[in-house]
Structure formats: C-alpha cells, structure tokens
C-alpha positions as CSV (number, residue, x, y, z in Angstrom):
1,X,141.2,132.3,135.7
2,X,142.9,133.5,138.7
3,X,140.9,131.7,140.8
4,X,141.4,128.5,138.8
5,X,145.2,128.9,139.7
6,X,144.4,129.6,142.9
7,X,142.9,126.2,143.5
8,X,145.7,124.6,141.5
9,X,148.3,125.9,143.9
10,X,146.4,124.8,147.5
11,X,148.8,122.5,148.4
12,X,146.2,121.2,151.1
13,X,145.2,118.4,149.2
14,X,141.8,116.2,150.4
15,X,140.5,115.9,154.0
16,X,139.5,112.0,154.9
17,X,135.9,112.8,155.0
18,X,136.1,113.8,151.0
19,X,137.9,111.4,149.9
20,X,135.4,108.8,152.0
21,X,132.4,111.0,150.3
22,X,134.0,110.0,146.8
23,X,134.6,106.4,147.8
24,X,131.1,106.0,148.8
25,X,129.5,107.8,145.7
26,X,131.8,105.7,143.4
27,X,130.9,102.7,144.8
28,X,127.1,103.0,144.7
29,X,127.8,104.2,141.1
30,X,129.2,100.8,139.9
31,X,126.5,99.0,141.3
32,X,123.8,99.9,139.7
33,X,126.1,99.9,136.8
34,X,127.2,96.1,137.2
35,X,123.4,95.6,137.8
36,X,122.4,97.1,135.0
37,X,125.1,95.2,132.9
38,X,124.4,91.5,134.3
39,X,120.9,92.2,133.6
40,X,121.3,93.0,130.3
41,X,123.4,89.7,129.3
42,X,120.9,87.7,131.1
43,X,118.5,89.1,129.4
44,X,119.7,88.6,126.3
45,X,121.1,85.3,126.8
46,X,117.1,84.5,127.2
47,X,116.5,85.8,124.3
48,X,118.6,84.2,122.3
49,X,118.2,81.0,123.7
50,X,114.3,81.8,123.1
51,X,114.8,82.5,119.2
52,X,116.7,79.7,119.0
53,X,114.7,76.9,120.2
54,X,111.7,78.8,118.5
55,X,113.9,78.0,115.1
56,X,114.1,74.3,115.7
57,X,110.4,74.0,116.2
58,X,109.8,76.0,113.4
59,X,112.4,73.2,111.3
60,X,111.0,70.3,113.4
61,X,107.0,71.4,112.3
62,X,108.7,71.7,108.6
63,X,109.8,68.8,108.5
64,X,106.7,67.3,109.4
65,X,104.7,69.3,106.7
66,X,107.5,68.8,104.6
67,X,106.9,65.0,104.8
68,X,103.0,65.6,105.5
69,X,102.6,66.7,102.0
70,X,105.1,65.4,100.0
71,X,103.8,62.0,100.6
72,X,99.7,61.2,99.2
73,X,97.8,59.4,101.8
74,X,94.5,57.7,102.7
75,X,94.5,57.6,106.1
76,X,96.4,58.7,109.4
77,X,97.0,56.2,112.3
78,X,97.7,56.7,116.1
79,X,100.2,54.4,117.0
80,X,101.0,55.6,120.4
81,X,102.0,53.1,123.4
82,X,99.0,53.2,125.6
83,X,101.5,53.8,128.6
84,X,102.4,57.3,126.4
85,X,99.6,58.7,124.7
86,X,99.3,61.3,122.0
87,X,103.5,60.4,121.3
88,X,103.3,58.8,117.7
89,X,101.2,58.8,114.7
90,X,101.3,56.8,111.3
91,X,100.6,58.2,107.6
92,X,99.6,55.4,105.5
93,X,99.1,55.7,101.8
94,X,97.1,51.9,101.5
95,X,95.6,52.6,98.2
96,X,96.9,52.1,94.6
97,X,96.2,52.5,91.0
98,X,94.7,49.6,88.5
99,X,94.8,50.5,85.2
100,X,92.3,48.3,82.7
101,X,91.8,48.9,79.1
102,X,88.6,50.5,78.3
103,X,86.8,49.0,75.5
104,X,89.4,46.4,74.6
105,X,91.1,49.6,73.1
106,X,94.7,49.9,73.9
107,X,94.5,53.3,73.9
108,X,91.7,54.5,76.5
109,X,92.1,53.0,80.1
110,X,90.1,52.7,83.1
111,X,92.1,53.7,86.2
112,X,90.2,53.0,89.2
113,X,91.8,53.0,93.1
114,X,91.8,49.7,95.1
115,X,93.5,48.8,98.3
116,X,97.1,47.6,98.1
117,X,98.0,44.6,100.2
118,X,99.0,45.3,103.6
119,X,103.0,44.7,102.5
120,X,102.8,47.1,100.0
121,X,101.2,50.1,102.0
122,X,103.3,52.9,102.1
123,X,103.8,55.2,105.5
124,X,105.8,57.4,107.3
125,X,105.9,57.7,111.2
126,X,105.8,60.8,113.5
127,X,107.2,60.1,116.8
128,X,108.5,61.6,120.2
129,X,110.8,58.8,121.9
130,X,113.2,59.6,124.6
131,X,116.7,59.0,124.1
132,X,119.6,57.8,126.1
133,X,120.5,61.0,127.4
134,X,117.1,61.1,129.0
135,X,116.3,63.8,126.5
136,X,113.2,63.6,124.1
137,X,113.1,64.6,120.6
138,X,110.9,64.0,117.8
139,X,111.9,61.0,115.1
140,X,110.5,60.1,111.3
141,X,110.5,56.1,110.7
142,X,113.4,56.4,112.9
143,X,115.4,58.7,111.9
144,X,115.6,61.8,114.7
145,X,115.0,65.4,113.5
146,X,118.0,67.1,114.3
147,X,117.6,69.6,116.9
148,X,119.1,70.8,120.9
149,X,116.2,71.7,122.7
150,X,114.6,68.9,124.9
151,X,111.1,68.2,124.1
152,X,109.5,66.3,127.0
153,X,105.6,66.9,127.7
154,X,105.3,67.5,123.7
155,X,102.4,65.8,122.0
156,X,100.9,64.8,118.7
157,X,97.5,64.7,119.0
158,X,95.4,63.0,116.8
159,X,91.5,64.4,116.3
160,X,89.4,62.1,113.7
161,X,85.8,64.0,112.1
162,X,82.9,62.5,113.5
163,X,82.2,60.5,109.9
164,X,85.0,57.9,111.0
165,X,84.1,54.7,112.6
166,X,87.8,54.2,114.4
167,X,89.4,56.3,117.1
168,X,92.6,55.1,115.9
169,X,92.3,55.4,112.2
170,X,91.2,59.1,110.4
171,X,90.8,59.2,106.9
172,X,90.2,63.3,107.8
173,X,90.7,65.2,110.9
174,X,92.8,67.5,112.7
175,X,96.3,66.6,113.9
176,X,97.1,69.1,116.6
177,X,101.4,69.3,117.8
178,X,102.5,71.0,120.7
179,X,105.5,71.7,121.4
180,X,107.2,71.9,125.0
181,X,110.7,73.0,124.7
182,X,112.7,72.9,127.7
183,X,116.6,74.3,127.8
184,X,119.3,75.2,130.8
185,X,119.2,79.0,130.2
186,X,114.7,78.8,130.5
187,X,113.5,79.0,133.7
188,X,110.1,77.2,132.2
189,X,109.8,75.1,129.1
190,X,108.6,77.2,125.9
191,X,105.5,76.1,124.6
192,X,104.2,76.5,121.1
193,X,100.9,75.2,118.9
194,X,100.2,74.1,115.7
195,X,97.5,72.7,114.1
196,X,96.9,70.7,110.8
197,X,93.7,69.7,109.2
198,X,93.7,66.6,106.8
C-alpha cells in the first residue's frame, strides 16, 4: 500500500517517449478494432441482402406452382421471342367436358373430353420481360410478380419427353427455372434452381 502512495505522490508525471508509446499502442488498437467492426456490417449487410432476395425467389417460384397447380392443363407451350429464348412459356388447358345421356336415361351420362375451340382455351403465361427501369422481373398474363431483386440472365426452360412430336408444345416434360438474382450490395448475381416435372 505504501508503495501505491508512493506512485500517487510522484509528481514527475509522463516523459514524451511514454506518452508516444501509448499513442502508438492505442492507435494500432482501434484499427483492428474499426476493421473488425466494418467487416462485420459488411458482412452482414450480405447476408441479409442474401436472405432477402432468396425470399422473393422462394415467393416468385410459389407463385408459379401456385398458379401451376391451381389451374388443370393439357399441355405447356414455349412462347419465347426467338431473339430471347427460354423467357416465356404458356399453360393451356384446351380440353373440355361433354356430357351425353347414356341410354336415353336422364339419369346416367357419358362425359367424354374433347377439344374446346381455340377461343375458349384457357391459359396462363410465365414470363421474364424487362421493364422501363432496365430491370427484369418475372410477369403472369401480365401482371408482374412483386419483387426487388433484378432478375436478368434468368430462364424458364422448357424440356418436352421424347413421346411429343412438337418442340414447342409438351403435353409432359420438365420445366426447369433458374434464377439469376442480381442486387447493389452482391458483388455477383445469386443463382438458384428449380425444377418441375409435368
């Protein structure tokens, strides 16, 4: 304790080269500190951004299935521009129900499926347009899917089984969507998969 006071009571105070000493630790100290801190936002900042844009694919892909299989349909189309491939595709439900009595009974019917008219086919279409902000998003019969990210290079690809006789028309296949997702705070677009069979 004596010794304590004794230190207390120097009234020498600091020579230039400890207080420089201090300076110098002090200032290498908050460095790697700010360092550490900016990283840290940055970091997450990307991950939010990241969760984020994975979110609106997730709503943009249910919406699609949403759409997919709330609607019954014959037959899937690709109605993409041949200046932008693998952009658009058409679900068409072309077939309807006849209903005939059976037996000349009132009761009992035949119901047997035949091809509507080409007015009365039903169908909803998947597209990626580009907008006038120069920003592309993905739109049903018109109508865009609300979401932030930009989705330029995106595709919607449409694979028809060997049993059809069209390229352009699949009765069954595998419609494969990916998903470029570009934003400010990426340094490189995120990309994501999904594949549906039909």
């Amino acid at each position: 304790m004596k010794t304590f006071v004794k230190h207390i009571k120097n009234n020498k105070g600091l020579t230039l080269m400890e207080l420089l000493a201090t300076i110098v630790v002090m200032t290498i100290v908050m460095g790697v500190m700010y360092n550490v801190l900016a990283n840290g936002i940055s970091v997450s900042k990307k991950i939010g951004t990241e969760e984020m844009l994975r979110d609106e694919a997730d709503y943009v892909v249910t919406t699609m299935m949403n759409e997919l299989s709330s609607s019954g349909f014959d037959l899937v189309k690709d109605c993409s521009e041949p200046t932008e491939p693998d952009t658009c595709i058409e679900i068409v439900d072309s077939k309807g129900a006849s209903y005939k009595e059976y037996g000349g009974s009132s009761v009992f019917y035949d119901v047997e499926s035949t091809e509507r008219p080409e007015l009365e086919q039903v169908s909803i279409k998947l597209q990626l347009k580009e907008t006038a902000t120069k920003q592309h998003h993905f739109f049903i019969n018109n109508q865009r899917i609300n979401s932030e990210g930009n989705y330029a290079d995106s595709k919607i690809k449409l694979s028809c089984t060997s049993s059809d006789t069209t390229a352009k028309t699949c009765t069954s296949g595998i419609l494969e969507l990916t998903l470029h997702i570009a934003d400010v705070n990426l340094a490189k677009p995120l990309q994501l998969e999904s594949i549906f069979g039909f």
